[in-house]
C-alpha positions as CSV (number, residue, x, y, z in Angstrom):
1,X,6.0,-24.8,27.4
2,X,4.7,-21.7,28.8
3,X,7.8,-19.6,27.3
4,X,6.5,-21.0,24.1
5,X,2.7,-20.4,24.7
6,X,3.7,-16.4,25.2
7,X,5.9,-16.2,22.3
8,X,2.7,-17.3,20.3
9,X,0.5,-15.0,21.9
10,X,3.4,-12.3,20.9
11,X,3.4,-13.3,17.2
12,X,-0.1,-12.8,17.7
13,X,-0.1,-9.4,18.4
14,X,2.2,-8.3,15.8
15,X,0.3,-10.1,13.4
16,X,-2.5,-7.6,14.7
17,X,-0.4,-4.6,14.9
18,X,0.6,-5.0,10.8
19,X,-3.3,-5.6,10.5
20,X,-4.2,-2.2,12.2
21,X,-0.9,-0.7,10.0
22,X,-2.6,-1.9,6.9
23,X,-6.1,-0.5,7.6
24,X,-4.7,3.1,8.1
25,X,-3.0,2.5,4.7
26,X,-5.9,1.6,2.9
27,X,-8.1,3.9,4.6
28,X,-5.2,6.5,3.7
29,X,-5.4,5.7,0.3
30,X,-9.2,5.8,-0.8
31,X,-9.2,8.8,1.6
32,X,-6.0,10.4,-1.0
33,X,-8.3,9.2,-3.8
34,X,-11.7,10.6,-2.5
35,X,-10.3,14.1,-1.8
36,X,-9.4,14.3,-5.2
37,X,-12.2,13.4,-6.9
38,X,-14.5,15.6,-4.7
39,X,-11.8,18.6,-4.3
40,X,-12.0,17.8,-0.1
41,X,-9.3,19.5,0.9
42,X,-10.2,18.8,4.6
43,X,-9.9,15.1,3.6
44,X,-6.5,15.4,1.9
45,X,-5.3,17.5,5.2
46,X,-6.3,14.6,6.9
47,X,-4.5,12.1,4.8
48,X,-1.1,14.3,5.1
49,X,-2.0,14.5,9.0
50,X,-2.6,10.9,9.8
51,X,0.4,9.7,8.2
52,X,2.5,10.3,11.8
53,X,0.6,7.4,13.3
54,X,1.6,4.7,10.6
55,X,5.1,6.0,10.9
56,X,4.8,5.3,14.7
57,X,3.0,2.0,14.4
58,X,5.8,1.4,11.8
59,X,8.4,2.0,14.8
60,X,6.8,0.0,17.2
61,X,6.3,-2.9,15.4
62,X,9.9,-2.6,14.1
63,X,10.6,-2.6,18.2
64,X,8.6,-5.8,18.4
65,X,10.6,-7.7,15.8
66,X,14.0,-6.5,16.9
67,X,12.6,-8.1,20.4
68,X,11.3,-11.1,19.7
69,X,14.9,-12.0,17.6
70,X,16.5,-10.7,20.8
71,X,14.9,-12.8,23.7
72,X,13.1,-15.0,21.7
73,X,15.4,-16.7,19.2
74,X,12.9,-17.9,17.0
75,X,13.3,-20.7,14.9
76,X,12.4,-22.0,10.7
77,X,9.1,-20.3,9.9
78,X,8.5,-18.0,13.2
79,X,12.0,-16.4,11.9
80,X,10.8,-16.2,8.5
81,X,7.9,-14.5,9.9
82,X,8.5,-11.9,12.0
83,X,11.8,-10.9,9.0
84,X,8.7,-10.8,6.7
85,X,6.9,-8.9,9.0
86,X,9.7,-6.4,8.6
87,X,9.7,-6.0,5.3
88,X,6.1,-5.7,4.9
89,X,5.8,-2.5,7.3
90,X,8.7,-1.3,5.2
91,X,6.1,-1.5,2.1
92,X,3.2,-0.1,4.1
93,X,4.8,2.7,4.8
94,X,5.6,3.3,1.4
95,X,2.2,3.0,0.5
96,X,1.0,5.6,3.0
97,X,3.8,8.0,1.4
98,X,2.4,7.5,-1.6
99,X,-1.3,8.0,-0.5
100,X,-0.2,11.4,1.3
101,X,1.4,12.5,-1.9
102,X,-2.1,11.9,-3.8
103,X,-3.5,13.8,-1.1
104,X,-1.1,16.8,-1.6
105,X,-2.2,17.0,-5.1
106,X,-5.7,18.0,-4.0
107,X,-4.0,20.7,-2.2
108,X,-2.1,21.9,-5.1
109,X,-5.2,21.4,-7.5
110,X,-7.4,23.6,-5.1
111,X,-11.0,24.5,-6.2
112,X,-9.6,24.2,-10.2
113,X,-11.9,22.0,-11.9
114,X,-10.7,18.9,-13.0
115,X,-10.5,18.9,-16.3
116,X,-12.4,15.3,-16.8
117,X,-14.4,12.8,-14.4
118,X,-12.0,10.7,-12.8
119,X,-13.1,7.4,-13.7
120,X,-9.8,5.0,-14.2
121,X,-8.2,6.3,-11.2
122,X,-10.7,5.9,-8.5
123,X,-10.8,2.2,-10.3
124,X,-6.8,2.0,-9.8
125,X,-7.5,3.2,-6.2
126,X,-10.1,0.3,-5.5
127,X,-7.5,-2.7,-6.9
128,X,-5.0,-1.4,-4.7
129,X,-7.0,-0.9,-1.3
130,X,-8.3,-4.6,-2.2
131,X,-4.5,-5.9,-2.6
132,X,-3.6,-4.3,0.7
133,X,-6.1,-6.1,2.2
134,X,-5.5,-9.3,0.7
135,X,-1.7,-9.1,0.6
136,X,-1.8,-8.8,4.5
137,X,-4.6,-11.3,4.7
138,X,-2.3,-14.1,3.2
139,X,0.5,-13.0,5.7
140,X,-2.1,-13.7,8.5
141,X,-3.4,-16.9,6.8
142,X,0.1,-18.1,5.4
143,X,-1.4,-18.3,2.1
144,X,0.8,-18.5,-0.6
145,X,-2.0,-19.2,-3.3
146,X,-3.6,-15.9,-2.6
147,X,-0.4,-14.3,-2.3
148,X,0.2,-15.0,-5.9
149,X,-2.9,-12.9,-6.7
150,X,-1.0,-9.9,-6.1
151,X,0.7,-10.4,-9.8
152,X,-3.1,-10.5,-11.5
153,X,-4.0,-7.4,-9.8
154,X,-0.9,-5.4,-10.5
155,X,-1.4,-6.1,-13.9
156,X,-4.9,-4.7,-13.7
157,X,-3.6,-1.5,-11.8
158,X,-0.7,-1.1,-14.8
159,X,-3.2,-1.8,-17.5
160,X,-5.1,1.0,-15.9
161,X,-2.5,3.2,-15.8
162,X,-1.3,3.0,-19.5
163,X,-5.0,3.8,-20.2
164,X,-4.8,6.9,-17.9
165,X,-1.5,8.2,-19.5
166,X,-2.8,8.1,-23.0
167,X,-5.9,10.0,-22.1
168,X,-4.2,12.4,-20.5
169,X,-1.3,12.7,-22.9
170,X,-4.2,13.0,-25.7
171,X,-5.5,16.1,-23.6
172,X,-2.3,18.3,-23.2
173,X,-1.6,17.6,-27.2
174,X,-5.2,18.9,-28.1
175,X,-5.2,21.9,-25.0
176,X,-1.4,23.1,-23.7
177,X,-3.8,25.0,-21.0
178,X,-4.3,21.1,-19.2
179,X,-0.8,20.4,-19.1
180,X,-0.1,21.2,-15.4
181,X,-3.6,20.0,-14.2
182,X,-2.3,16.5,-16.4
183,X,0.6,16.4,-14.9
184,X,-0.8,16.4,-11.8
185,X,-3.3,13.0,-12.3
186,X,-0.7,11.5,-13.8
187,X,1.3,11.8,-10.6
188,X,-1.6,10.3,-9.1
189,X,-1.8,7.4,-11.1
190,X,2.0,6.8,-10.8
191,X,1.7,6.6,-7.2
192,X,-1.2,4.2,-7.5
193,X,0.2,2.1,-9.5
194,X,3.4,2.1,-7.3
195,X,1.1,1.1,-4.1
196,X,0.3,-1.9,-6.1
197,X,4.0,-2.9,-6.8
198,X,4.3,-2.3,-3.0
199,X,1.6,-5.2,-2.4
200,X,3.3,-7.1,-5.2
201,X,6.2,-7.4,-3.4
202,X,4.5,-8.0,0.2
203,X,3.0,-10.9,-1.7
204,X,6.8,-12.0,-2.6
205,X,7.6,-11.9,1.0
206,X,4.6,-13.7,2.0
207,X,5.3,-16.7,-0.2
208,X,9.1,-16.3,1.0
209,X,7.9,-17.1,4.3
210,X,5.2,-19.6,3.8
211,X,8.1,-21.6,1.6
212,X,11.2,-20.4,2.1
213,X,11.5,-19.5,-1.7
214,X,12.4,-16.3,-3.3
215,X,10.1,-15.8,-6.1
216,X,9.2,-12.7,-8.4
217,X,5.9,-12.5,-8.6
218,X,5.7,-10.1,-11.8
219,X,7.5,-13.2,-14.0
C-alpha cells in the first residue's frame, strides 16, 4: 500500500514537471510573438536563450518515465499515462523550437519596419498559447471532451493562416521590395500554425490515454 501511495505521489510530480514544461512553452511563444511585433530584440534573445531549460526539463522528465516503467511496472491507465506523458514532452519541445525560430526572425528583421501591423499573427499566437494550456490541462484532468477542442482551435489557427498568406502573397505581387520581409511572417505563421498541430496531437494522446483509442483528431 505504501509502494502504491509513492508511485502516486510520483505520477504526481511528473504531472507537475510537464505543467512547468508547458508554461515555459507558452510563455516562449507569446514572448517569440511579442518581440516581433515590438522589434524587442532583447525579448527574442531571450526566447533563443531560454530554450536550454525546456530541453533539460524535457530530459528529466524523459528520466522520470524511463524510471517509473523500470521500478514501477505500472499497469492499464498509469502505463498509458506516463507513455503519453512521453510523447507530449516530445510535442513541447517542438513547440518551443518553433517559438525560438519566431524569435530568430526578429533578429533577422532588425529595426526594418514591418511592412504592416501584425494583427492575424499575434491572434494565431493567442489560439495556440490557449491550446497549450488546455491540451495539458486535459492531460492533468483526463479529459477527453476537452481534448477534442484541440481540432476546433486548429482549425481557427489554419483559417488564420490562409488569411495571412494571401495578404502577404498580395503584398510581394503589388511591391517585389516586401518579398524578403514576407517571407519572413510567413515563416512565422507556419510555425504557429505548426505549434497548433503540435497541441492537436497532444490532444490525440490525451484521449489515447483517457480511452485507450487511437483517434485523429483533425477527421
Amino acid at each position: 500500500m505504501t509502494a502504491r501511495k509513492s508511485f502516486h505521489s510520483e505520477l504526481e510530480d511528473l504531472a507537475s514537471q510537464i505543467l512547468k514544461m508547458g508554461l515555459l512553452v507558452e510563455e516562449a511563444i507569446r514572448d517569440g510573438v511579442e518581440s516581433l511585433k515590438n522589434k524587442d530584440q532583447d525579448l527574442a534573445r531571450k526566447v533563443i536563450e531560454g530554450d536550454d531549460a525546456i530541453d533539460e526539463l524535457e530530459t528529466e522528465i524523459e528520466q522520470t518515465c524511463l524510471r517509473l516503467f523500470a521500478l514501477q511496472q505500472p499497469m492499464a491507465v498509469d502505463l498509458r499515462m506516463i507513455g503519453t506523458a512521453l510523447k507530449i514532452i516530445t510535442d513541447l519541445e517542438r513547440m518551443a523550437d518553433h517559438a525560438v525560430d519566431i524569435a530568430k526572425v526578429t533578429i533577422r528583421l532588425g529595426n526594418e519596419p514591418l511592412i504592416k501591423p501584425l494583427i492575424d499573427i499575434p491572434r494565431m499566437a493567442e489560439i495556440t498559447q490557449r491550446m497549450v494550456r488546455e491540451c495539458l490541462d486535459a492531460f492533468i484532468r483526463k479529459d477527453a471532451a476537452l481534448a477534442h477542442k484541440m481540432a476546433t482551435w486548429d482549425e481557427e489557427v489554419d483559417h488564420l493562416y490562409a488569411q495571412v498568406f494571401r495578404e502577404l502573397l498580395l503584398f510581394m505581387i503589388e511591391d517585389p521590395k516586401t518579398i524578403r520581409q514576407a517571407t519572413q511572417l510567413l515563416f512565422v505563421g507556419q510555425h504557429l500554425e505548426r505549434i497548433a498541430d503540435h497541441a492537436t496531437n497532444v490532444g490525440e494522446w490525451v484521449v489515447y490515454m483517457v480511452t485507450g483509442e487511437k483517434r485523429d483528431l483533425n477527421k
